[in-house]
C-alpha positions as CSV (number, residue, x, y, z in Angstrom):
1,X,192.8,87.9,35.0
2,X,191.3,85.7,37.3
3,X,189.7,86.5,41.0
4,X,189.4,84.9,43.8
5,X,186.7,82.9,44.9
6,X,185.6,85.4,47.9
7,X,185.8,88.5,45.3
8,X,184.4,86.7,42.3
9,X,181.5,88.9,40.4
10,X,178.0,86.9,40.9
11,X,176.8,84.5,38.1
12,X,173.8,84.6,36.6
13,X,172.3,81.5,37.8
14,X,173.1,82.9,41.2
15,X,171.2,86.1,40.7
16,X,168.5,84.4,39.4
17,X,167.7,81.9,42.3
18,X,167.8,85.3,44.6
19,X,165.2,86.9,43.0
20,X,162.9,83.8,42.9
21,X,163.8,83.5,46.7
22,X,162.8,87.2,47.1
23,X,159.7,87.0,45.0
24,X,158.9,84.0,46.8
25,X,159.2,85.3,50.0
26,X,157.6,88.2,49.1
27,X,154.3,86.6,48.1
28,X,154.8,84.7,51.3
29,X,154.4,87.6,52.9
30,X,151.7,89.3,51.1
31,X,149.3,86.4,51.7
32,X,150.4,86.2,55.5
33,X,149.1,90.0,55.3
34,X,146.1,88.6,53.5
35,X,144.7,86.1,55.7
36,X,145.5,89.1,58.8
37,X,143.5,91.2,57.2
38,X,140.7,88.3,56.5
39,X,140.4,87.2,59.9
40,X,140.1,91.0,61.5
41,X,137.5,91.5,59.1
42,X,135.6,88.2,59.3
43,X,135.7,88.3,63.0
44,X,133.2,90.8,64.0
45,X,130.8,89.0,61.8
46,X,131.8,85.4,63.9
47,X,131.2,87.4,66.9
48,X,127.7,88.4,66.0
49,X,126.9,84.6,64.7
50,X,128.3,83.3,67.9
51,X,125.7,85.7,69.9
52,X,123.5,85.5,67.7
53,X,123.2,81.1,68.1
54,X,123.9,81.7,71.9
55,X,120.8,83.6,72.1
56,X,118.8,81.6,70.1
57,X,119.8,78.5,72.5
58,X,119.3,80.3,75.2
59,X,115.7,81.4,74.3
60,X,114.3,77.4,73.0
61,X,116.6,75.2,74.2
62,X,119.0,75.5,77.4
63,X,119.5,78.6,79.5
64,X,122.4,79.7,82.2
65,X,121.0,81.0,85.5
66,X,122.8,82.1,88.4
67,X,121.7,81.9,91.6
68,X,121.7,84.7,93.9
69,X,120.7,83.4,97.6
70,X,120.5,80.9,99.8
71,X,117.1,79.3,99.9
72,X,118.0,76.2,97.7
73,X,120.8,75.4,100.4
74,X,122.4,72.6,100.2
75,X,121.8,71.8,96.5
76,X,122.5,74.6,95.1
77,X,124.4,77.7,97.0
78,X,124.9,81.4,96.2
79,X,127.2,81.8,92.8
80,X,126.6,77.8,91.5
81,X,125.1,78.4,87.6
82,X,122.1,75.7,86.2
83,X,121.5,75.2,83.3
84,X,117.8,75.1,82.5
85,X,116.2,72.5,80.0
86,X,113.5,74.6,78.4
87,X,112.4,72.0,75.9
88,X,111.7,69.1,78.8
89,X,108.3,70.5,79.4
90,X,107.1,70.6,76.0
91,X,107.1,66.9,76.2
92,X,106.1,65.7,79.5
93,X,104.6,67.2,82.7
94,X,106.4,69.0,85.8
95,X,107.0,66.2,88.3
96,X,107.3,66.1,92.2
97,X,110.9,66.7,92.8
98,X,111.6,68.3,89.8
99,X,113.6,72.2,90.4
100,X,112.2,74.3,88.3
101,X,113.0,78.1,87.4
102,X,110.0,80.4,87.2
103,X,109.2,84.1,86.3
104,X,107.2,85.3,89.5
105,X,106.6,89.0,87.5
106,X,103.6,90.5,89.0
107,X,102.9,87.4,91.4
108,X,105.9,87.1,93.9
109,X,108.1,90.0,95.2
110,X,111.9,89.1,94.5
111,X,114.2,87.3,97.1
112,X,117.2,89.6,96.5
113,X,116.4,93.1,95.4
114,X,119.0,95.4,92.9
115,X,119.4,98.6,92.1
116,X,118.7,99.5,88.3
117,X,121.8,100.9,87.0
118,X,121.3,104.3,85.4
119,X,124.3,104.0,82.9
120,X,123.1,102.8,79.6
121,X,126.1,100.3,79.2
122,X,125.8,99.1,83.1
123,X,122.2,97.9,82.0
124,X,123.5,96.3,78.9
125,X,126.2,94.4,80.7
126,X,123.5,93.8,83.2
127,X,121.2,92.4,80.6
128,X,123.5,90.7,79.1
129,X,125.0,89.3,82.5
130,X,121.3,87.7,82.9
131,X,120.8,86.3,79.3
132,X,124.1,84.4,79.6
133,X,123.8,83.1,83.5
134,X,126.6,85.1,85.1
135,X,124.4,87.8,86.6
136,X,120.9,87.1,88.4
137,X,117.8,87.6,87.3
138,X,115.3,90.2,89.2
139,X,112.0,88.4,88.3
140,X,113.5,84.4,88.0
141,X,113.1,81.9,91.0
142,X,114.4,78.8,91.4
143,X,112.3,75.9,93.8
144,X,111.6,72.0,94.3
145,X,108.0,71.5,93.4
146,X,106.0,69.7,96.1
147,X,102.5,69.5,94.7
148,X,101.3,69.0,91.3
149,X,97.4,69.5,90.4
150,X,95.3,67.8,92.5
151,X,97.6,66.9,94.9
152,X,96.9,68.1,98.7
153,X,99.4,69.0,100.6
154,X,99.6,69.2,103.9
155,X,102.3,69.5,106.9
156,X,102.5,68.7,109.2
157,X,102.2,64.9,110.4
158,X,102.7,63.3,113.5
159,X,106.0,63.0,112.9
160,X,106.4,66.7,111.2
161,X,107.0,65.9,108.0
162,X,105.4,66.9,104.9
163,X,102.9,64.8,103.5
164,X,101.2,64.8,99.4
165,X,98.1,63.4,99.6
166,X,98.4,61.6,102.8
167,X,102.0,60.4,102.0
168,X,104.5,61.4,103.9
169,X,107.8,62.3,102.3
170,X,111.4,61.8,103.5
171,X,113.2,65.0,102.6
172,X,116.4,64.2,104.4
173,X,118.2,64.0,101.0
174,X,118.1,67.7,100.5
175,X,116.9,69.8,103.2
176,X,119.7,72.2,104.2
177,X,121.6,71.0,107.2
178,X,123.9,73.2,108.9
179,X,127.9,73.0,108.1
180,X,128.8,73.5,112.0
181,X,126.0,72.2,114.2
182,X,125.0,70.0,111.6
183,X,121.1,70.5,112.6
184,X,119.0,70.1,109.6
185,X,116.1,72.0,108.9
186,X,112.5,70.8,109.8
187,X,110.2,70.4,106.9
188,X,108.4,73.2,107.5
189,X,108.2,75.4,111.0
190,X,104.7,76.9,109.3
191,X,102.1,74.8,109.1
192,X,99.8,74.6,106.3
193,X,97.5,72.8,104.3
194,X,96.4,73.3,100.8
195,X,95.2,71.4,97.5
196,X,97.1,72.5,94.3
197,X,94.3,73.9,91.7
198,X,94.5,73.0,88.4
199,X,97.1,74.7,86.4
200,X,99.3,75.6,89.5
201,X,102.2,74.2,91.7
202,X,102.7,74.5,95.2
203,X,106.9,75.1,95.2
204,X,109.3,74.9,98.2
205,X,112.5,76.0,98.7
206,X,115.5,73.2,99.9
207,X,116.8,75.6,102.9
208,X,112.9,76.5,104.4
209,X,113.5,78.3,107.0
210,X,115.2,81.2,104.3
211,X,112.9,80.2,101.6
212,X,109.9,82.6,100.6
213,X,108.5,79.8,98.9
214,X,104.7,79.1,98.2
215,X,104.5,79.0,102.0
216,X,105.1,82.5,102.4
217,X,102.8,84.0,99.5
218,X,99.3,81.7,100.6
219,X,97.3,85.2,100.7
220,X,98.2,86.0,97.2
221,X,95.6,85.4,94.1
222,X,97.0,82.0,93.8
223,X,97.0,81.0,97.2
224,X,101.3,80.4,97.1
225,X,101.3,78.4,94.0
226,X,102.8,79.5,91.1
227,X,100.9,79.0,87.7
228,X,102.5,76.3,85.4
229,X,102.7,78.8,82.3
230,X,105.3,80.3,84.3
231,X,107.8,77.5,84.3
232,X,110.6,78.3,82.3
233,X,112.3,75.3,82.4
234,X,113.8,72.7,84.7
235,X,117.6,72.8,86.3
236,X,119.4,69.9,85.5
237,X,122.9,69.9,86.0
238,X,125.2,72.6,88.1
239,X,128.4,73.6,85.5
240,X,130.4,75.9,88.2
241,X,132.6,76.5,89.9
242,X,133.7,73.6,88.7
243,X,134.4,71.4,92.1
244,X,130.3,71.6,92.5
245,X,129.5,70.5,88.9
246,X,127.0,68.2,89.2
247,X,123.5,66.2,88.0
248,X,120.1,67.8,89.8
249,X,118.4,63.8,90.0
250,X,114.9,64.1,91.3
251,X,114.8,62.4,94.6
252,X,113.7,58.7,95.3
253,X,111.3,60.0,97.8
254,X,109.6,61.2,94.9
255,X,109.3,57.7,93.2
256,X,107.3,56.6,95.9
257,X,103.4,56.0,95.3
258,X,101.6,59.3,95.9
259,X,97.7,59.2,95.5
260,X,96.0,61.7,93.9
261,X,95.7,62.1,90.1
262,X,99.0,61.9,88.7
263,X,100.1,63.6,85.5
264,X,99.4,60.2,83.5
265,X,96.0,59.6,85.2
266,X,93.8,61.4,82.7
267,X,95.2,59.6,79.8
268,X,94.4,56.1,81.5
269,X,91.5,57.3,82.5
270,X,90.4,58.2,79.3
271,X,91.7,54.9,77.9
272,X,89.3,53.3,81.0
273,X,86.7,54.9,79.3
274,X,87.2,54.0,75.5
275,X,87.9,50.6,76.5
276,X,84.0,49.7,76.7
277,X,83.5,51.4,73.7
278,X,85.9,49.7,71.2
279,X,84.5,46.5,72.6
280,X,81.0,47.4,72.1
281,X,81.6,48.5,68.5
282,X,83.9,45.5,67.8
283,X,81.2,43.1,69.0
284,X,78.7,44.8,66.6
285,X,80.8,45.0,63.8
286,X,81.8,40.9,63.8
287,X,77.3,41.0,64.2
288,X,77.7,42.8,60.7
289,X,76.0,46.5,62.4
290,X,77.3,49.8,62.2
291,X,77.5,52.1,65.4
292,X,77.2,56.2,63.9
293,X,77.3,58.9,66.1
């Protein structure tokens, strides 16, 4: 008795291939579960590496700051983020020009004041806000230095500009200038004059008349400049918002030749000096002496 081809009984072959097809897809299945369960696990433990090498670049190498007011108007406004080379000083001097951020604990009262939060997860948020750059720092500033060591500084000339060690500078790069009358700040409406002790820097703020800048703290212990220890680091580039990303260049007013030691001068000098001595002792040597001492 025969059947038809939509009633015939299943052959073997044909149950075989569906339960490799089940097994199959059941193993599939399994090891989708698997790697689910893998990555939910693993990822609290990528979470904590990826904090854990944020903060470790953010304490050597380059740090996010935000910055909360107006007093480096035009370069930088209220909400850019810097990023902050910590590593630049550790191989060459603070220059004129440079914009450096600074802890003022203890020395300088802040710009912007805050309210501590009294919830224990606010201040965590708020901690971590500041380690990462997208909340501000009570303690950090942010200024142009003016004057390194040495230097004096003065303003104002003739002309009302301020002048580093009797040359003036042209600061119309970056002062702030006003967006509707289009006035731009004078170099300083305070006058002053001052030489920058050794192991200081006389700072300034882009936008002066808003900026509390070394100006504004002269009758503190360090007479408004801000010791070089410190320097956290310099700002180098703006990364947002995005349409104000940008390089912080020093400016070419800065390349121009200021007197006054300059932070290469005690090297040459020193070079100056050895240079009669290495002279003196190859002159005797080729007589066949010995210099000792």
């Amino acid at each position: 008795m025969h059947s038809s081809s939509d009633g015939a009984a299943p052959r073997e072959e044909d149950l075989d291939g569906s339960e490799d097809e089940a097994s199959e897809r059941s193993d599939d299945d399994s090891a989708k579960e698997k790697r689910k369960g893998s990555f939910w696990r693993e990822l609290p433990v990528l979470i904590v590496v990826a904090v854990v090498l944020a903060l470790v670049v953010k304490t050597f190498l380059v740090q996010a700051f935000y910055i909360p007011s107006g007093s480096m108007q035009n370069t930088l406004e209220i909400g850019d983020r810097v990023l902050v080379n910590k590593v630049v000083y550790h191989t060459r001097d603070v220059k004129r020009g440079d914009i450096v951020v600074f802890n003022g604990l203890d020395s300088w009262d802040p710009e912007v004041t805050y309210e501590k939060p009294k919830n224990p997860v606010k201040r965590f948020l708020r901690w971590g806000g500041g380690a990462f750059g997208v909340a501000p720092g009570e303690k950090d500033y942010i200024k142009r230095v003016i004057g390194v060591p040495g230097d004096h500084v003065k303003c104002c000339d003739a002309q009302g500009r301020v002048t580093v060690n009797g040359t003036a500078l042209d600061e119309h790069s970056y002062l702030y200038t006003d967006p509707v009358t289009h006035e731009r700040n004078k170099p300083s409406e305070q006058p002053f004059e001052v030489t920058v002790q050794p192991g200081t820097l006389w700072v300034m703020g882009d936008h002066r008349e808003l900026s509390a800048d070394s100006r504004a703290h002269q009758k503190d212990p360090g007479g408004g400049a801000i010791p070089e220890d410190r320097v956290i680091g310099r700002a180098f580039v703006v990364v947002w918002p995005l349409n104000r990303m940008k390089m912080l260049h020093i400016p070419d007013t800065f390349d121009q030749a200021i007197g006054g030691l300059a932070p290469a001068a005690p090297f040459a000098l020193g070079m100056a000096a050895a240079t009669p001595v290495v002279l003196l002792r190859r002159r005797h040597w080729r007589a066949g002496g010995d210099l000792r001492g």
